[in-house]
LOSE-999148 format. One line per 4 residues: number of its first residue (from 1); their letters; for each residue x, y, z of C-alpha. Coordinates in pm, 1 decimal. Example, Ala and Ser with C-alpha at 12.3 -4.5 7.8 and 13.67 -1.06 7.14 Angstrom:
BEGIN
1) AS) 1230.0,-450.0,780.0  1367.0,-106.0,714.0
This chain:
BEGIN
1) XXXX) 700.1,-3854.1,-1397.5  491.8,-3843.8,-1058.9  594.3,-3869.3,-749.2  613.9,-4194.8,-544.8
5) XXXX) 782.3,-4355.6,-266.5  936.9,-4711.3,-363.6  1036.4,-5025.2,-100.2  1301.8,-4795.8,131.9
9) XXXX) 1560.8,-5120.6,101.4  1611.9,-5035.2,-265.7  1935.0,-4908.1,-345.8  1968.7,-4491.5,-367.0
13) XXXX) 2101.0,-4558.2,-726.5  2069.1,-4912.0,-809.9  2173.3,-5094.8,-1206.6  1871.5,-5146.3,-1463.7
17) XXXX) 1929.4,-5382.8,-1682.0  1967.2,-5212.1,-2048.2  1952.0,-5272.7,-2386.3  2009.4,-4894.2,-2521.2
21) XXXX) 2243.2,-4894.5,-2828.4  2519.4,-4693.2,-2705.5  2760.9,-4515.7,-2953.5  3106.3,-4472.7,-2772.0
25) XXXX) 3471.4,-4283.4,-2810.1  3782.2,-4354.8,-2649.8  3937.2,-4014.5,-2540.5  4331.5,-4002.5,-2566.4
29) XXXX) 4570.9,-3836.1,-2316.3  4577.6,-3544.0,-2509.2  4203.9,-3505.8,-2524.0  4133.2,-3665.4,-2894.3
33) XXXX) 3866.8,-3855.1,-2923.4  3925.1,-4198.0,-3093.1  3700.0,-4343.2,-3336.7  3287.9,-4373.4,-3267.0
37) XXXX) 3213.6,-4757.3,-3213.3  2853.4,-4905.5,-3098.2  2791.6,-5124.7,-2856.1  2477.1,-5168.0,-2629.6
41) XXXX) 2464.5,-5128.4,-2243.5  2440.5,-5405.2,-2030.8  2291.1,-5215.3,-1714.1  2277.5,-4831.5,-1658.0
45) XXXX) 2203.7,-4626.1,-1339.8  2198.4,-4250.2,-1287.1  2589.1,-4274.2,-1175.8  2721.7,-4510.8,-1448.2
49) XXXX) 2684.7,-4789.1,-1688.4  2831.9,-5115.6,-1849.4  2919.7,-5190.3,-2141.7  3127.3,-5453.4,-2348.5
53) XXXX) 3373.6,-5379.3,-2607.1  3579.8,-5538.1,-2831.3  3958.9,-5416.4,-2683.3  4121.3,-5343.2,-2321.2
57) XXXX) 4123.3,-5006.2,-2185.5  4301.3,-4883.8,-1858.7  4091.1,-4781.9,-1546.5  4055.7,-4401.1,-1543.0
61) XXXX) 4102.1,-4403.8,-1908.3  3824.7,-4117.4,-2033.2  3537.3,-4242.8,-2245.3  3252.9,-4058.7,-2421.8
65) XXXX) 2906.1,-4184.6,-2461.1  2572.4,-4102.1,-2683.7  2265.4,-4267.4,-2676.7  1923.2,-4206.6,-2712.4
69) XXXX) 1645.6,-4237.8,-2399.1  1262.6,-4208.1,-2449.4  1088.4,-3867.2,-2363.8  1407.6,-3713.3,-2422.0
73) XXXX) 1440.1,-3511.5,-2760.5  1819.5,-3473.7,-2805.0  2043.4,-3748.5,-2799.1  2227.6,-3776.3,-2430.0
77) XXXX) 2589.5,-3757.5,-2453.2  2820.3,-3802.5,-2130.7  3125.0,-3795.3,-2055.2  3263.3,-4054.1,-1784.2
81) XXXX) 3547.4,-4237.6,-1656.2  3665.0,-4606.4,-1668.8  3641.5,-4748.6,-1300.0  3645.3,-5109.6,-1357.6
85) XXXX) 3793.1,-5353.1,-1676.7  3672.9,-5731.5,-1651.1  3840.5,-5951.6,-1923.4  3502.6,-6179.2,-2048.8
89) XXXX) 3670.7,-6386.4,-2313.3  3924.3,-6280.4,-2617.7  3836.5,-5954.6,-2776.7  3584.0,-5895.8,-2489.3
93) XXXX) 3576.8,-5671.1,-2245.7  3304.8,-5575.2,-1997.1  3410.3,-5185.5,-1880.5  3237.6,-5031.0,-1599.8
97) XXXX) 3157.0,-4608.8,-1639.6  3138.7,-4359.6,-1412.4  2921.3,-4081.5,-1565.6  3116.3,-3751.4,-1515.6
101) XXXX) 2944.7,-3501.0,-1681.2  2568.8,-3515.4,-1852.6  2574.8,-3287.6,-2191.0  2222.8,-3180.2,-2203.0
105) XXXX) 2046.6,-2904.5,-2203.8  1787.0,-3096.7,-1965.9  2016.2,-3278.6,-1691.2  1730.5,-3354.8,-1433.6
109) XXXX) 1548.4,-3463.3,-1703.9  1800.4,-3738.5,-1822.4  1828.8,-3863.2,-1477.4  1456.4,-3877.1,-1415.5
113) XXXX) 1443.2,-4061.7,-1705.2  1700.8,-4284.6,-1624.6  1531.1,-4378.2,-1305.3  1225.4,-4406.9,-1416.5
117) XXXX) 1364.7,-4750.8,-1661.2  1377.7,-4979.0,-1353.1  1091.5,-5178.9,-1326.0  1203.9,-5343.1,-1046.7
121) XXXX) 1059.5,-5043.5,-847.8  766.7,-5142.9,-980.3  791.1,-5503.9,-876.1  874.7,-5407.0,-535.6
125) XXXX) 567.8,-5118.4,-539.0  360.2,-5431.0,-650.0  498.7,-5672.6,-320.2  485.1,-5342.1,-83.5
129) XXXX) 126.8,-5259.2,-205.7  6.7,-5625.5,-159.2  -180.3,-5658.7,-530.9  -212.8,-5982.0,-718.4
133) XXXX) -100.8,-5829.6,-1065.3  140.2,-5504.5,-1230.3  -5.5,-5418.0,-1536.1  207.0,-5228.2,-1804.3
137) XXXX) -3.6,-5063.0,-2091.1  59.4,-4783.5,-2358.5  -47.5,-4451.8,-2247.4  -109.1,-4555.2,-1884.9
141) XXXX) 21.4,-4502.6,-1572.0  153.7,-4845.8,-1408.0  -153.7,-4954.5,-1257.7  -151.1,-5266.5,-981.1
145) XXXX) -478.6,-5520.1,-896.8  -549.7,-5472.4,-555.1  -817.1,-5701.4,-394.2  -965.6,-5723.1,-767.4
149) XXXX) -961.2,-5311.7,-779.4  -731.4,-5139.8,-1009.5  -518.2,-4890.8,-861.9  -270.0,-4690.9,-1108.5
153) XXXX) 13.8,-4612.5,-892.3  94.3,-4152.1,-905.6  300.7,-4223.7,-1236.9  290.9,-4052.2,-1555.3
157) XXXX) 133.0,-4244.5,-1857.8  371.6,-4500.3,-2016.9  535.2,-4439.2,-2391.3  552.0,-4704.9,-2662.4
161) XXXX) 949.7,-4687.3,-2615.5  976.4,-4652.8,-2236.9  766.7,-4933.3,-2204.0  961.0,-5175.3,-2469.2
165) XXXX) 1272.4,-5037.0,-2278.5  1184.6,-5122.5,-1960.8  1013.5,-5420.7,-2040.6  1332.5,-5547.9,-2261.3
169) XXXX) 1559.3,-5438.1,-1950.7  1466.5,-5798.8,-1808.2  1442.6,-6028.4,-2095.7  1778.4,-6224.8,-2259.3
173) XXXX) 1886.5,-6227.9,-2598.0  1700.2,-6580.5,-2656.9  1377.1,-6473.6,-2449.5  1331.2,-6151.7,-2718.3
177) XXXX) 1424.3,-6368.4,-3005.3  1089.1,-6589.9,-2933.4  878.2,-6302.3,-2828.4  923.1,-6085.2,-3159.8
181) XXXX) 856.9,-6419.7,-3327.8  577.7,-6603.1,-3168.0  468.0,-6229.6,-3019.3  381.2,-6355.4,-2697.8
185) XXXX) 614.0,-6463.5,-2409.7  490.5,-6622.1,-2107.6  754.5,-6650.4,-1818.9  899.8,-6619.6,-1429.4
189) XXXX) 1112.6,-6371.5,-1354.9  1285.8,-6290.3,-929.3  1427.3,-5941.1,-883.3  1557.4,-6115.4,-521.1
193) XXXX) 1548.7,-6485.7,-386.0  1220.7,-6365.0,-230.1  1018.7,-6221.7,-459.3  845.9,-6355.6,-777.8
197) XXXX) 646.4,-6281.0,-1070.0  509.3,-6456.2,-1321.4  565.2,-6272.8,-1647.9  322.4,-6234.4,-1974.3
201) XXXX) 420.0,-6001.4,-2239.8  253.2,-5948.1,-2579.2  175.3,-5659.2,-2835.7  -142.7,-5421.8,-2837.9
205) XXXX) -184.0,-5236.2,-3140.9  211.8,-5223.1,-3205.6  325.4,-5163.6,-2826.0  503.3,-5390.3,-2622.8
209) XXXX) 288.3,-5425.6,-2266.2  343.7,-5666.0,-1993.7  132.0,-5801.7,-1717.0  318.4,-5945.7,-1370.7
213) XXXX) 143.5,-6161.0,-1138.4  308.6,-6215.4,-804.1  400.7,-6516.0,-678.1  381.0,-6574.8,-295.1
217) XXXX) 724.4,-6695.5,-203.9  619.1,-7004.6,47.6  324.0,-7248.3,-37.8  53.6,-7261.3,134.6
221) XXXX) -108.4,-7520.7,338.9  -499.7,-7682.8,193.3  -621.2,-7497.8,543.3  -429.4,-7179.7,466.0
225) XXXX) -607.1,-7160.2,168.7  -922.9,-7218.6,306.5  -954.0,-7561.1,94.9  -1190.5,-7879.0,166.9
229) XXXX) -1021.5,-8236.8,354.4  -1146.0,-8444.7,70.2  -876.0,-8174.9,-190.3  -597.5,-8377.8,46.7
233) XXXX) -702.4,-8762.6,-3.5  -734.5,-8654.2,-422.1  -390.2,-8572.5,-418.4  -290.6,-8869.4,-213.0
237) XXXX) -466.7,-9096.3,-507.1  -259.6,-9385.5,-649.7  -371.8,-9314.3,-973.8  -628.8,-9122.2,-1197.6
241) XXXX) -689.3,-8777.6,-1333.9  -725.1,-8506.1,-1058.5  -876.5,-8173.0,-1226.9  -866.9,-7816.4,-1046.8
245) XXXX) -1080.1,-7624.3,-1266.1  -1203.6,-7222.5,-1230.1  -1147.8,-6890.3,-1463.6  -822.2,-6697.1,-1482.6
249) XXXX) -680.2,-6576.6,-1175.3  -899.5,-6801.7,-912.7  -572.7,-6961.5,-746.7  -559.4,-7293.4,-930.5
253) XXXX) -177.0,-7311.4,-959.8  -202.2,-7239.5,-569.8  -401.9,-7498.8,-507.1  -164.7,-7738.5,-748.5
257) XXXX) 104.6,-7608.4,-545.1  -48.5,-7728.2,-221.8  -121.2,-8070.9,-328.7  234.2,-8113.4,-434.9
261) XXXX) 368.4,-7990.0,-135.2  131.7,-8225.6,67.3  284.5,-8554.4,-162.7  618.6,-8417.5,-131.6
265) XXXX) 599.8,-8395.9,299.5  395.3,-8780.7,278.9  507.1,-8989.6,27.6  809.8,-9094.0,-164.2
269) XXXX) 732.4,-9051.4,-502.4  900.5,-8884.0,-839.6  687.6,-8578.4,-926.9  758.6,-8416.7,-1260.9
273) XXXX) 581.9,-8110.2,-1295.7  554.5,-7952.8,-1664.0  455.9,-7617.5,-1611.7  432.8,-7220.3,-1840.2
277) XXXX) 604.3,-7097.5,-1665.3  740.8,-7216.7,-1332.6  588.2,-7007.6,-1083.3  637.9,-7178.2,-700.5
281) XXXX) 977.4,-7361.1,-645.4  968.6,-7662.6,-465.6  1227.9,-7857.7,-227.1  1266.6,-8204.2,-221.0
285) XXXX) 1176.0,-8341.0,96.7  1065.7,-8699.6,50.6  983.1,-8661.2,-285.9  1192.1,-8625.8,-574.9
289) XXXX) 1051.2,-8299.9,-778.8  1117.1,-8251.9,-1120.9  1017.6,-7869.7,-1257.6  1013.8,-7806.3,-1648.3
293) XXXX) 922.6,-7505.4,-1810.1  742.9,-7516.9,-2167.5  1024.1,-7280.2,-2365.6  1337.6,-7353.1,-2213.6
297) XXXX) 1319.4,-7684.1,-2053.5  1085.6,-7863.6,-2318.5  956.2,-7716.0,-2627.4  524.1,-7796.5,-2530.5
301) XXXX) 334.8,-7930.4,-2309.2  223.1,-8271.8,-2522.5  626.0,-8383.7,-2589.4  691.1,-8332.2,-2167.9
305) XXXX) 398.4,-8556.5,-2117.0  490.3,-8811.4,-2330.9  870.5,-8789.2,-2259.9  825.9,-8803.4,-1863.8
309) XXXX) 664.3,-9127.1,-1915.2  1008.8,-9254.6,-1928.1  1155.8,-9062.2,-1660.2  999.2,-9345.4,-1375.1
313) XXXX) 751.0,-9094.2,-1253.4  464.7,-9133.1,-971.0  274.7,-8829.2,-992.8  272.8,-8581.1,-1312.9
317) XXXX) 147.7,-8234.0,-1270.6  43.1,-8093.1,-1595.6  -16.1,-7721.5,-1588.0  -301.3,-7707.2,-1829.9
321) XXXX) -478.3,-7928.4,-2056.8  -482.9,-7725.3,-2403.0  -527.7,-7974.7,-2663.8  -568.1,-8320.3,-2822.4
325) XXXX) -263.7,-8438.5,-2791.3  -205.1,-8350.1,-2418.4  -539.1,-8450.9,-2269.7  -471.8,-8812.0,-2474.1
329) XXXX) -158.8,-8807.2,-2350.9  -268.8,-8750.4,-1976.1  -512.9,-9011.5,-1959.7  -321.8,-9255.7,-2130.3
333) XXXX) -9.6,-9217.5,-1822.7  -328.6,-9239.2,-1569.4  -449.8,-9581.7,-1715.5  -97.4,-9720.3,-1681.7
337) XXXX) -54.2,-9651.8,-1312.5  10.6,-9258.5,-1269.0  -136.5,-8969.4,-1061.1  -197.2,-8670.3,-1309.3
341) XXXX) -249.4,-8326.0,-1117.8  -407.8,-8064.0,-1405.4  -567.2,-7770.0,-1406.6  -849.8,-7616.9,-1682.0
345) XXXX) -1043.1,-7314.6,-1753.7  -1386.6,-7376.7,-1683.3  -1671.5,-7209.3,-1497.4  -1864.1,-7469.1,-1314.3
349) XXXX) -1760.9,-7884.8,-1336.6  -2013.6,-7948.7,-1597.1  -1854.4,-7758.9,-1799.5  -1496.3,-7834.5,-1728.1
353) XXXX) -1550.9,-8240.7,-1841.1  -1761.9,-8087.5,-2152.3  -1431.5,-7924.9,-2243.3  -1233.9,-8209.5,-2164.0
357) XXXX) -1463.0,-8407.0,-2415.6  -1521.7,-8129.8,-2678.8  -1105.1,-8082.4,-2688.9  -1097.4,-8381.1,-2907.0
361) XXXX) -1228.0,-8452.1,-3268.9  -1614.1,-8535.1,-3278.4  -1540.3,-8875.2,-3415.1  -1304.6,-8918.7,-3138.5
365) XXXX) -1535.5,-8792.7,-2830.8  -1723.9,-9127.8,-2746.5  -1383.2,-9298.0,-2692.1  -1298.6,-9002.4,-2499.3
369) XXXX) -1595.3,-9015.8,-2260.0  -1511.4,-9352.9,-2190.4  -1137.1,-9305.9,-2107.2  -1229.1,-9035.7,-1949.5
373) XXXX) -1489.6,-9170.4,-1745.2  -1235.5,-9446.4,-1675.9  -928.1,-9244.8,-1571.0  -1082.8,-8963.7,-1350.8
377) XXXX) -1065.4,-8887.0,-995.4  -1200.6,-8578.7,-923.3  -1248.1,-8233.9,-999.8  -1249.3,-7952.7,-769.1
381) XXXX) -1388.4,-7605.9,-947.8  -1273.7,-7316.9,-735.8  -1294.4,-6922.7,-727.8  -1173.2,-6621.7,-567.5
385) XXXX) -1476.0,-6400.4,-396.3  -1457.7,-6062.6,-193.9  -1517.8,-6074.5,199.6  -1727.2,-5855.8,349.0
389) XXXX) -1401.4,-5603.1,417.7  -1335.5,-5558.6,4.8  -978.6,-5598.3,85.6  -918.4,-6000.7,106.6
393) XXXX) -1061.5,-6268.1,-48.8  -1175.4,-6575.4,8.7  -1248.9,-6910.7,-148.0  -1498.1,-7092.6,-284.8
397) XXXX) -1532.8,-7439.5,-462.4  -1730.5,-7723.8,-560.4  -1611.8,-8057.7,-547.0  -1698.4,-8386.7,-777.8
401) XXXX) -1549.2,-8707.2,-722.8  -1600.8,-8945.5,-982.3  -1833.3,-9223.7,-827.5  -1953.5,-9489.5,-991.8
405) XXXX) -2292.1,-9295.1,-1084.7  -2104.8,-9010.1,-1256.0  -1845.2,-9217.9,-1407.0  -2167.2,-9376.7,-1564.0
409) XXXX) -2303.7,-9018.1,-1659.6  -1969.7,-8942.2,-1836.9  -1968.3,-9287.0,-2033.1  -2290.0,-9159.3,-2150.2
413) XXXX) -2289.5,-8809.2,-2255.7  -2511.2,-8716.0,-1987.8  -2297.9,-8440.9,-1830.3  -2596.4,-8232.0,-1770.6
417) XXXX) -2688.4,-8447.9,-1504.4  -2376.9,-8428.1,-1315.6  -2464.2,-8122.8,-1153.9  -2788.9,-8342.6,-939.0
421) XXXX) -2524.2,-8642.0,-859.9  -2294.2,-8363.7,-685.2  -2579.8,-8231.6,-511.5  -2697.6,-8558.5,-346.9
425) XXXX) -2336.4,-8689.8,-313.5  -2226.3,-8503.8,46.1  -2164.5,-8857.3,156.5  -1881.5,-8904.3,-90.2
429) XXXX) -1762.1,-8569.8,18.2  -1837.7,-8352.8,-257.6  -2059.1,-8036.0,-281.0  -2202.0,-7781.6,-494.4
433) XXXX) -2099.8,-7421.3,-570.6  -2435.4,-7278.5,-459.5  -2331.2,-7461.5,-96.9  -1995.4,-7342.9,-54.6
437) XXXX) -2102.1,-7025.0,-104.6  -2414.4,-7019.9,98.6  -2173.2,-7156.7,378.1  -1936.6,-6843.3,371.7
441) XXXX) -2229.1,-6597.9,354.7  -2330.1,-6783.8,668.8  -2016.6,-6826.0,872.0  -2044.0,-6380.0,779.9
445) XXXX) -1713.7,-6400.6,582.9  -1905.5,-6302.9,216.6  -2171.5,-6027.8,185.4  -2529.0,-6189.6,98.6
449) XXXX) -2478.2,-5936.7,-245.1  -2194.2,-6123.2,-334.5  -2257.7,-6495.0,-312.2  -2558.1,-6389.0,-550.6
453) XXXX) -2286.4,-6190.1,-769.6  -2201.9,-6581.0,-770.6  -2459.2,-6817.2,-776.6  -2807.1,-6634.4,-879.4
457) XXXX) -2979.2,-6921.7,-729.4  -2936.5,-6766.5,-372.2  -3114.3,-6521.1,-389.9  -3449.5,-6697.3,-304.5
461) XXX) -3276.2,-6914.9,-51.6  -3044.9,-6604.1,149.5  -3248.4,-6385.1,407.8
């Protein structure tokens, strides 16, 4: 294992969580050892570990361990010393270990190895270093998305089992029950009140890998963020469909985030959010707010919709629109007097109502063009683009709002012509891609090479 220098306010020896199988002996007075149970270790450091077991021992009462740890060849056994005896319920015992002596032939090694299972290090690298994402792969170093570069942090490769050990370190019992079923596991996870990731694991040929996006800790305002006026009055709408549409990673949960915040400081309203997972935490101010996470709180997105119609809601924030039953569902709560605050993968805004349409059944898509048509409010199509320092970003976006003309156009089937209503609609506020762009490159905050990277169409129209 490299070298590197982790957040200095990280304890010298802090607890992993740990899920090594742990084979264990009571020693008697007279030096016997008792008889070899398993158990598995709750948390471990290089100075001790936890464990539970089935019967009461007395502090100081000598204990010895054996257990297996990735990279190492020989099983580890230690001896160690009872410090602490917590009584959890009848015929459970958590016991905390001091580890005395390390029977190896490689000591350094077993501590280095020990250490190197806490990937909250890495979380913290991830915070310290600024990056968007901590990506954990088989036979790579940790490597951390900085400004959209990768950057593997001075770490040796990774190993099937040090990565499903480290990775396991932070799930519970229920959390790897669904992810060796369903193989995927979306999720939050906050080594401190003021840090947080949200969590995706899943399987690559066999391995167990894990990418972490970090989660700023306070939301942002729409200027923060760099966002258009007219993003403020959509999420101050009475009722209708709002859409914030863009590829992966372009800040669309951000931007969700804002707009609830902005309800929550202005209006009283009940907001239910149904979100996978929950990534910003919000405080009621004069709002009531309502989080649910898909896994644990409800079991999918389409039964939260439907069931929150009964929970007297104002606005309902829908993390993403993924199928039928959803999208149905979410137009059906904005005809009967709801805000609905979504977001969508999609390129451009053309193609972000041809998905909402092409979601459902052909037989079913004329219906949906006309609910549709009737129900939305607006979709703002955003995305992340380098300044001209390669180290920040900024943002760009177009913005539709569904006048009568495009409402028309969506009745229709005539999406392709929605593009030529947004360009001739600045008096209704909205504006194309090409524009926003062309307005950064001008204000000298984008390179002219990159709002081409972006819109093609500039490049006879930049000098």
């Amino acid at each position: 294992m490299g070298s590197f220098t982790f957040f200095n306010d990280v304890r010298a020896n802090p607890r992993i969580r740990s899920r090594i199988k742990v084979r264990y002996q009571v020693i008697a007075a007279d030096g016997t050892a008792g008889e070899a149970r398993e158990t598995t270790a709750r948390d471990i450091s290089v100075r001790g570990m936890q464990i539970v077991i089935e019967q009461p021992v007395a502090v100081d009462t000598k204990m010895m361990l054996e257990f297996v740890l990735s990279k190492i060849s020989t099983p580890v056994g230690i001896r160690c010393r009872v410090i602490r005896v917590e009584e959890l319920r009848e015929y459970e015992y958590r016991i905390g270990l001091l580890f005395e002596d390390i029977q190896n032939d490689n000591r350094d090694a077993v501590i280095a190895r020990i250490d190197a299972m806490d990937i909250v290090k890495l979380l913290y690298a991830t915070a310290q270093k600024k990056a968007s994402d901590l990506h954990l792969t088989y036979n790579c170093p940790p490597t951390l998305r900085v400004y959209n570069r990768l950057e593997p942090l001075p770490l040796d490769p990774l190993g099937a089992g040090e990565l499903k050990d480290m990775i396991y370190s932070m799930l519970t019992d229920e959390q790897i029950s669904r992810f060796e079923k369903f193989r995927e596991l979306d999720f939050a996870f906050s080594p401190n009140p003021d840090l947080r990731f949200r969590v995706n694991l899943h399987f690559q040929r066999g391995n167990v890998e894990g990418t972490f996006r970090l989660i700023m800790p306070e939301v942002k305002t729409m200027q923060e963020l760099g966002l258009p006026s007219v993003v403020e009055e959509l999420a101050l709408k009475k009722r209708g469909i709002v859409v914030i549409a863009g590829p992966t990673g372009s800040g669309k949960t951000t931007t969700l985030s804002a707009m609830i915040d902005i309800i929550n400081h202005q209006e009283e309203s009940v907001i239910i959010c149904l979100e996978d997972p929950i990534e910003y935490v919000h405080k009621n101010i004069r709002s009531i707010i309502k989080q649910r996470e898909v896994g644990s709180d409800t079991l999918s997105f389409s039964v939260a919709l439907k069931k929150s119609l009964r929970q007297d809601p104002d606005v309902i924030v829908v993390g993403e629109l993924l199928d039928p039953e959803t999208v149905r569902t979410a137009i059906t709560a904005a005809e009967t007097g709801h805000l609905v605050l979504t977001s969508l993968h999609a390129p451009d805004t053309v193609q972000a109502v041809d998905r909402l349409i092409s979601i459902f059944p052909p037989q079913q898509r004329h219906q949906a063009c006309i609910q549709l048509a009737n129900s939305l409010q607006g979709i703002i199509t955003q995305c992340l683009v380098p300044k001209k320092d390669r180290e920040t970003r900024v943002i760009a976006t177009e913005v539709m709002i569904a006048t009568d003309a495009i409402r028309n156009l969506i009745r229709e089937g005539q999406t392709i012509q929605i593009s030529s209503a947004i360009q001739t609609g600045a008096r209704f506020k909205m504006h194309t891609m090409a524009e926003s762009l062309k307005r950064l490159y001008y204000n000298k905050l984008i390179a002219r090479e990159t709002a081409i990277d972006y819109c093609p169409e500039l490049a006879q129209i930049l000098t």
